[in-house]
C-alpha positions in Angstrom: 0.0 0.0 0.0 1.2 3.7 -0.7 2.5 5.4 2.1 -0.1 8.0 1.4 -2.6 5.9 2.1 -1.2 4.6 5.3 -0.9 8.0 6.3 -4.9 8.4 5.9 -5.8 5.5 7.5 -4.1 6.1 10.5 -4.9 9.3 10.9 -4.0 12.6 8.7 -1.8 13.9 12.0 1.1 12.0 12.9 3.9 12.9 15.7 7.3 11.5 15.2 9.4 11.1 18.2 12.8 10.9 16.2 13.5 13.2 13.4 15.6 10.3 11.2 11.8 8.9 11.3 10.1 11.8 10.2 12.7 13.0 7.5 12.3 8.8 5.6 8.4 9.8 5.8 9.2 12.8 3.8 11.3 11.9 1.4 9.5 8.5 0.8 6.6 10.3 0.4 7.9 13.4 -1.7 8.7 10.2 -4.1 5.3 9.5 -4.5 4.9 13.2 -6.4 3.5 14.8 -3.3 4.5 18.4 -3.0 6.1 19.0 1.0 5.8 22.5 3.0 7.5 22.4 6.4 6.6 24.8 9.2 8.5 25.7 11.9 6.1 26.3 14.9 8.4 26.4 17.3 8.8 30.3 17.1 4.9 31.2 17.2 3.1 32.7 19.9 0.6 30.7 20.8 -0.9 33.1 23.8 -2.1 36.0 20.6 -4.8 35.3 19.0 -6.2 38.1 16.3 
């Protein structure tokens, strides 16, 4: 099965406790022609809401 579809069946959030873990998922699944935008969150203020 396509790793996209995995991805949906468990669930279209997943957390990743090792980052060589997450960086296979993207590049196996950037090799199935998906496009992949990272965001780092890490900086945003999660206290100010508009």
């Amino acid at each position: 099965m396509e790793l996209w579809k995995q991805l949906l069946l468990n669930g279209c959030v997943k957390l990743f406790w090792k980052n060589e873990i997450l960086y296979q998922f993207i590049v196996d699944i950037s090799q199935e022609g998906f496009e992949i935008y990272i965001f780092d969150c890490s900086k945003w203020n999660s206290q100010k809401l508009p």
